[in-house]
Structures are given as C-alpha cells and as structure tokens.
C-alpha positions as CSV (number, residue, x, y, z in Angstrom):
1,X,-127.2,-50.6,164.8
2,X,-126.1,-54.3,163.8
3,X,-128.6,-56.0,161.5
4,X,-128.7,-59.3,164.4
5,X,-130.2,-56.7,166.6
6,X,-133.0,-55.4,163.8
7,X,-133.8,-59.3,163.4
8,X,-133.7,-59.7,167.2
9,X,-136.5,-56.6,167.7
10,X,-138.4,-57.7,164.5
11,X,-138.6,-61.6,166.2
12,X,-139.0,-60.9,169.6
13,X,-142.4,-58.2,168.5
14,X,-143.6,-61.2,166.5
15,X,-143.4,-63.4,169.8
16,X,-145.1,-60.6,171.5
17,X,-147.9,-60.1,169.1
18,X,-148.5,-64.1,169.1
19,X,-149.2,-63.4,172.6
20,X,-151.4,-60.8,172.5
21,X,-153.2,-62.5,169.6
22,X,-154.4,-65.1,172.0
23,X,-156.7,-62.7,174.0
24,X,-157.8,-60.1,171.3
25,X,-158.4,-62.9,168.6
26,X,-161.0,-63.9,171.4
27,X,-162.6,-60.5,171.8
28,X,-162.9,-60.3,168.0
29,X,-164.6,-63.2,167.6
30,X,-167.7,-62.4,170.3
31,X,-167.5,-59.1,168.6
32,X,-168.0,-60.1,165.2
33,X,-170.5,-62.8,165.6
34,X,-172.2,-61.7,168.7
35,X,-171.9,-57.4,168.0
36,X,-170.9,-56.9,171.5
37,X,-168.2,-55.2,173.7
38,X,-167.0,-57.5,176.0
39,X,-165.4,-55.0,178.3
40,X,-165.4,-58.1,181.4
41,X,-162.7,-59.7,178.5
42,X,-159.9,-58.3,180.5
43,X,-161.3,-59.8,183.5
44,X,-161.1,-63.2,182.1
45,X,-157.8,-63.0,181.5
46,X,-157.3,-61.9,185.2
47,X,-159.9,-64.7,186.7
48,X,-157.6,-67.5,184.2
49,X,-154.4,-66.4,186.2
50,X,-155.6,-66.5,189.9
51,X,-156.6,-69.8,188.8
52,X,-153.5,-71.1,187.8
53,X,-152.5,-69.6,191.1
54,X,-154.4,-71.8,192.8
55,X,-154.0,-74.8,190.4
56,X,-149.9,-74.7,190.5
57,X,-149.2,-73.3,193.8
58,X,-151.9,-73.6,196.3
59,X,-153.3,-76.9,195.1
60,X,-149.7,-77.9,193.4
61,X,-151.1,-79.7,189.8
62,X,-149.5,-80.6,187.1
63,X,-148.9,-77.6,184.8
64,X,-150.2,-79.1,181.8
65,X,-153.5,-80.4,183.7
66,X,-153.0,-77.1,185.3
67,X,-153.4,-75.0,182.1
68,X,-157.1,-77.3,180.7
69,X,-157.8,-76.9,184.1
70,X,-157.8,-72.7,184.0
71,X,-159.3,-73.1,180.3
72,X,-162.5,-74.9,181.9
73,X,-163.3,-73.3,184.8
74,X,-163.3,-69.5,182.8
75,X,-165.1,-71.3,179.5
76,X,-167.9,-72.2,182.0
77,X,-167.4,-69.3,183.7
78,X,-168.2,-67.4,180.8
79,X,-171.1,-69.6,179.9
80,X,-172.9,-68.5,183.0
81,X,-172.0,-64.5,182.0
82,X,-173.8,-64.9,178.5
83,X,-176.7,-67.0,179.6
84,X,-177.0,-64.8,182.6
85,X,-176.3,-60.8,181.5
86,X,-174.8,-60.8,178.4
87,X,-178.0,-62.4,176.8
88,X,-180.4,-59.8,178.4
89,X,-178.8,-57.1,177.6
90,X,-176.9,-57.9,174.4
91,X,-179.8,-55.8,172.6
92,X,-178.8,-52.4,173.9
93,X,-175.0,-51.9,173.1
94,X,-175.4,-49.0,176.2
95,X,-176.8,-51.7,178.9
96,X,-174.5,-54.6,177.9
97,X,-171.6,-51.8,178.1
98,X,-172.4,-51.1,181.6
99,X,-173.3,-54.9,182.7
100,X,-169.4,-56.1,181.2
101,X,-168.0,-53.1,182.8
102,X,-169.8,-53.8,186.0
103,X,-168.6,-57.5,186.3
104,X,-165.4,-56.8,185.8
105,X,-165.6,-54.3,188.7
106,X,-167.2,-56.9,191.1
107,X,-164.7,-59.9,189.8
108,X,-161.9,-57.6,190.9
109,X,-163.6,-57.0,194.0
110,X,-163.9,-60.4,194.6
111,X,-160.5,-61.1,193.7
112,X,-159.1,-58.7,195.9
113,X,-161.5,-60.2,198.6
114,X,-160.4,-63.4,198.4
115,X,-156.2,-62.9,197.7
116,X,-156.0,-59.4,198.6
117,X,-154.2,-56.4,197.2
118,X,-150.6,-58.4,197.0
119,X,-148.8,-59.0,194.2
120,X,-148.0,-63.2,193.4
121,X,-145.7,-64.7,191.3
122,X,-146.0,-68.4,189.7
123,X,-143.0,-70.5,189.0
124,X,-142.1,-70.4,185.1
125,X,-143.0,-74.4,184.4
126,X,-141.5,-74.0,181.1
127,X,-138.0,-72.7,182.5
128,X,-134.9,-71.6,180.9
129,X,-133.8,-70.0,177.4
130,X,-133.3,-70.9,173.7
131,X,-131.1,-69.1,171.3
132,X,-130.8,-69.4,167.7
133,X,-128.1,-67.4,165.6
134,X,-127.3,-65.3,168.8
135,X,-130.9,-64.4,169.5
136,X,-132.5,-65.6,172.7
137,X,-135.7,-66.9,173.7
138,X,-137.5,-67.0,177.5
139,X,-138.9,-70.5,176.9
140,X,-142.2,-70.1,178.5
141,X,-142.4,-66.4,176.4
142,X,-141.7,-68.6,173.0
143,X,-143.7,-71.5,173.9
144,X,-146.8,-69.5,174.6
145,X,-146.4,-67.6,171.4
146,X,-146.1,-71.0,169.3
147,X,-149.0,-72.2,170.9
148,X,-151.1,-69.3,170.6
149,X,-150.4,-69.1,166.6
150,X,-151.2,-72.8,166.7
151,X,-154.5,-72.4,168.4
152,X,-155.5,-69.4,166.6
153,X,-154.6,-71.2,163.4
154,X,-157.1,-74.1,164.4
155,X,-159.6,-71.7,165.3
156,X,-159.5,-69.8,162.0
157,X,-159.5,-73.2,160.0
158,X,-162.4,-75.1,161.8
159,X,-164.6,-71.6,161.7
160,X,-163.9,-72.0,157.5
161,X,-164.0,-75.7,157.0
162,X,-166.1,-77.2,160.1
163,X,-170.0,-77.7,160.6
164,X,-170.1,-75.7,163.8
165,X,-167.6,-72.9,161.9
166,X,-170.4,-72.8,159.2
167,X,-173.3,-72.1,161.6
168,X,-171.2,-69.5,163.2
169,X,-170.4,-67.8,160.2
170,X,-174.0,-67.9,159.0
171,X,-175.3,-66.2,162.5
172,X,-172.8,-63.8,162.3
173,X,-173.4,-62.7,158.3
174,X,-177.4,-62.7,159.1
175,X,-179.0,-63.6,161.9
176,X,-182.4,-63.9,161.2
177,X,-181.3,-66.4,157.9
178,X,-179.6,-68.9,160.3
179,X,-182.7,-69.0,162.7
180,X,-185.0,-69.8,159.7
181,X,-182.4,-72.2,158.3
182,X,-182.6,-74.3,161.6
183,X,-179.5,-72.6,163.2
184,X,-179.8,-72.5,167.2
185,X,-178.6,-68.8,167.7
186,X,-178.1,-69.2,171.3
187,X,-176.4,-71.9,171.2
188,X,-173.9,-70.3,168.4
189,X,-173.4,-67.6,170.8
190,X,-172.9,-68.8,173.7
191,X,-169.8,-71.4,172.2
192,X,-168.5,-68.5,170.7
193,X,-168.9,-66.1,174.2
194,X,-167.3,-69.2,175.9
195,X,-164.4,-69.9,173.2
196,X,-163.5,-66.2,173.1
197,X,-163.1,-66.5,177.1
198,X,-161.5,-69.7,176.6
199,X,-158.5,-68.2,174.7
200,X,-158.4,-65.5,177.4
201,X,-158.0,-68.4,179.7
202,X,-155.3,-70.3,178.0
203,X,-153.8,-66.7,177.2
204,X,-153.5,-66.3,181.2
205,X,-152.6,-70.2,182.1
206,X,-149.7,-69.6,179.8
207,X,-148.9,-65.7,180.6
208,X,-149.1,-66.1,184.1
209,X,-145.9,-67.2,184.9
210,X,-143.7,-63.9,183.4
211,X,-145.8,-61.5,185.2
212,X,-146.9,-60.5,188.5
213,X,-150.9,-61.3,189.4
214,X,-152.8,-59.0,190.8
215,X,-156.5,-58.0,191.4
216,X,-156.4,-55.5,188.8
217,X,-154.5,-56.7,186.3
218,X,-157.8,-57.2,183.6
219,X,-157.5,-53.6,182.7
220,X,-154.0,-53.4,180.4
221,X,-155.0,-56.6,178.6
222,X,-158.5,-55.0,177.9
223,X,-157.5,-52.0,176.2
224,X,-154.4,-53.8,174.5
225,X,-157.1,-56.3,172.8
226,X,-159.5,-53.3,172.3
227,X,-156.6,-51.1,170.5
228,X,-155.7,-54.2,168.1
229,X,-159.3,-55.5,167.4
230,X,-160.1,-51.7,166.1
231,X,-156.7,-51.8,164.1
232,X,-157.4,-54.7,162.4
233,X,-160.8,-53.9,161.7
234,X,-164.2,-55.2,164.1
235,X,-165.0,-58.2,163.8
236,X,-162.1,-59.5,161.6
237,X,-159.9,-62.2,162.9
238,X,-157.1,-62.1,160.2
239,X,-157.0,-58.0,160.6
240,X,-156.9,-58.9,164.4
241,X,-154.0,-61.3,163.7
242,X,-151.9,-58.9,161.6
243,X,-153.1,-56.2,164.1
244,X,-151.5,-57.9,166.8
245,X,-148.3,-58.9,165.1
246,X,-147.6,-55.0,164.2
247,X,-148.8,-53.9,167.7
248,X,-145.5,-56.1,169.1
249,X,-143.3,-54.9,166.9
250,X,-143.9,-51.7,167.1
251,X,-144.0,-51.8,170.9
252,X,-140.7,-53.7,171.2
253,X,-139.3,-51.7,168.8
254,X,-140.3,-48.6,170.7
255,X,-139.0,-50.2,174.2
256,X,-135.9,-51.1,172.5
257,X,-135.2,-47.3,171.2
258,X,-136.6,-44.8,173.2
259,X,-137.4,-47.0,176.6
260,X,-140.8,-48.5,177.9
261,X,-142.9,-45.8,178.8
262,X,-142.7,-44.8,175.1
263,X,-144.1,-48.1,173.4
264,X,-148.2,-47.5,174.8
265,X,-147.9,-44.3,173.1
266,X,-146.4,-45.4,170.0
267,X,-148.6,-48.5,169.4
268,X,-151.6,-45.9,169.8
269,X,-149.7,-43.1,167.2
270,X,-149.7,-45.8,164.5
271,X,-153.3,-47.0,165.2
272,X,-154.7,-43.2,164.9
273,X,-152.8,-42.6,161.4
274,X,-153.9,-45.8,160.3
275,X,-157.3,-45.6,161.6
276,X,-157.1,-42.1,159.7
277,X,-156.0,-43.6,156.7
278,X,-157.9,-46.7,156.7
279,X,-161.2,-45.8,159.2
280,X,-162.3,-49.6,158.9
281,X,-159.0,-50.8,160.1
282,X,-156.3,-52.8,158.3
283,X,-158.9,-55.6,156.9
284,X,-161.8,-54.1,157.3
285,X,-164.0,-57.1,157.1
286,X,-164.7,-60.5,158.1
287,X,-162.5,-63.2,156.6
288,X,-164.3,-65.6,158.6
C-alpha cells in the first residue's frame, strides 16, 4: 500500500469523525449536564433533514437561510420536548428512557405520515470536489466537517470562558450548589436540551445532501452517537471529540480494507477492548 493512500484513509476518517462529532458532541452535553439518555437524539437528526427537505426543495430557500432555518425550528422543537416530557420524567432514568424512545417512534410515524415510506434526495448546494496533494474532497463532505470542528470548538470555548458556560458547568458539577447560588436550573437545561438538538439540526442541514432521507433514518445516527459518547467517556465532550475522530478512522479504514459491512463491527471491536481496558472510556471525565 502507497503511503498517499494511508494519508488519504487517515484524512478522509478525520472528515468523517468531524461529522459525527456534530451530533454526538450534542448528546454528550444533555448527558453530562442534564444525566439523561436522549434516545429521541436520532430523531432530531432525522426531523433537521425533512426540514431541509422542505426548506430547499419544496419551499426552494436559500441554502444558507435554509440551514438557520432547520437549526430553529428543531432548537424550539426541542424546547417543547424538555419542557413538556423530558422535565417530568427526567427523575427516573427508566421513564425518561421510554418517553425519548416513544417520541422518536411517533416522530417517525408522523414523518412517514406526512412524506411517506420513499426515499428523497436533496441537491448537494455545496457541489463539486477539492483535492490537495492527489487526495480528493466531496465539497459539501469537507465543508460540513470544517464547520462542525468550528462549532464544536465554539461550543467547548464559550462553556469554559462564558457566563452562561459557567452556570452550566456549575449545574452540571452540583446541582443543588447552583440553585442556592442563584442559578435557574431549568433554564440551564433547557438551553443545553435545545443546543444539543441544535447541533443535531445543523448536523442534518448540512448531512442531508450526501444521503438519502427517509422516515427512519434517526436510528443509525443514534447508536453511532451512543457508541462514541460511551468511548469517550459520559458526559465528556473532549473524550466525545477524540471518540469521534477514532470512530472515522477506524470505520474508513475498515471500509477501505475489508469492505463496508465490516466497519459497524470494527468501530464496536475497538470500543469493547477499550471500554475493557479503560471502563470509564478514553477521558473518563468532564473537561467542561
């Protein structure tokens, strides 16, 4: 094997782990600050792309309006599933298991209800290739990554140095504490329920183009962001981050050698000896 096709594999698993950083970054967080399993994250993902359906072909907007416009309507959306389940139930990690779990069920439903069982495509808005050095790039692939790593990068930064980021790392180190230091913990956690959906959002507003939509689609992105948030450790963004970047490597690399239907079960080999060696994941903690 040439070394410009190692560099191509190593790269192009980066760009896929920037991806999937978007969405499991924003399962980590609600995890970490709120303690709960998401499991309608998937379905968030899956709600952002029908609506850039609509946004780009039905209603024909501007992509870039487009893509705010799909990161609004599921960062309300998600407001409305934390005031309206997630903080009932949030208590009980058994009931706010089943409540996710069953909105994600009736979101497909109404999905499928409204579109039907056919697959849709969206026009790539970001068309074309780039290549550097012989390596080459699906634009809309390598602008999503960039952007995602951007965002994330933001994130991570105002949660450390900003006065919201403070309150939200006080709520989720102790709870109680930031309620007697004046710290509105609803408030803290519905922003972060709604900024973890966000990312799902933007995730999909960006995504949506290189795949085919579909009711059901939710599902693979929910387990991918469940495997990577419990390889880099609950709760912790930077493990989730590192998490992700390995999980693309390894899964192009896998694609690359041994064909596609291999990578799922490589990515999951290396989380269980990992997981074995390390049980707390790669970090282990909060780096928030």
């Amino acid at each position: 094997m040439e070394p410009l096709q190692i560099i191509e594999i190593f790269i192009s698993g980066i760009v896929v782990g920037g991806l999937y950083s978007f969405t499991a970054v924003g399962m980590t967080l609600i995890l970490g600050v709120m303690r709960v399993i998401n499991l309608a994250h998937g379905s968030f993902y899956m709600v952002g792309c029908f609506a850039t359906y609509f946004i780009l072909v039905q209603a024909k907007l501007n992509p870039i309006l487009g893509l705010f416009l799909t990161i609004l309507i599921v960062f309300i959306l998600a407001l409305f599933v934390e005031k309206l389940i997630v903080r009932n139930t949030k208590t009980d990690l058994m009931r706010v298991s089943v409540a996710t779990f069953s909105l994600a069920m009736l979101s497909e439903e109404a999905i499928r209800i409204k579109w039907g069982k056919v697959y849709r495509t969206i026009p790539t808005f970001i068309p074309g290739t780039t290549s550097y050095y012989g390596i080459t790039f699906d634009n809309q692939r390598l602008v999503a990554s960039i952007t995602a790593v951007l965002v994330i990068t933001g994130l991570v930064l105002y949660i450390k140095k900003g006065r919201f980021g403070r309150a939200i790392r006080m709520v989720q180190q102790d709870t109680e504490m930031a309620s007697l230091l004046g710290i509105n913990v609803d408030v803290v956690n519905i922003m972060v329920f709604g900024i973890g959906a966000a990312l799902a959002g933007a995730a999909a507003g960006l995504l949506a183009p290189l795949y085919m939509i579909y009711p059901s689609m939710g599902w693979p992105p929910l387990l991918k962001c469940f495997a990577i948030v419990i390889l880099g450790g609950m709760g912790s963004v930077g493990g989730t981050i590192f998490a992700s970047f390995i999980f693309g490597v390894v899964e192009v690399g896998t694609a690359f050698f041994y064909g596609s239907q291999w990578a799922y079960a490589a990515v999951f080999l290396i989380m269980i000896i990992i997981l074995l060696i390390r049980p707390k994941g790669i970090l282990g903690k909060d780096i928030f």
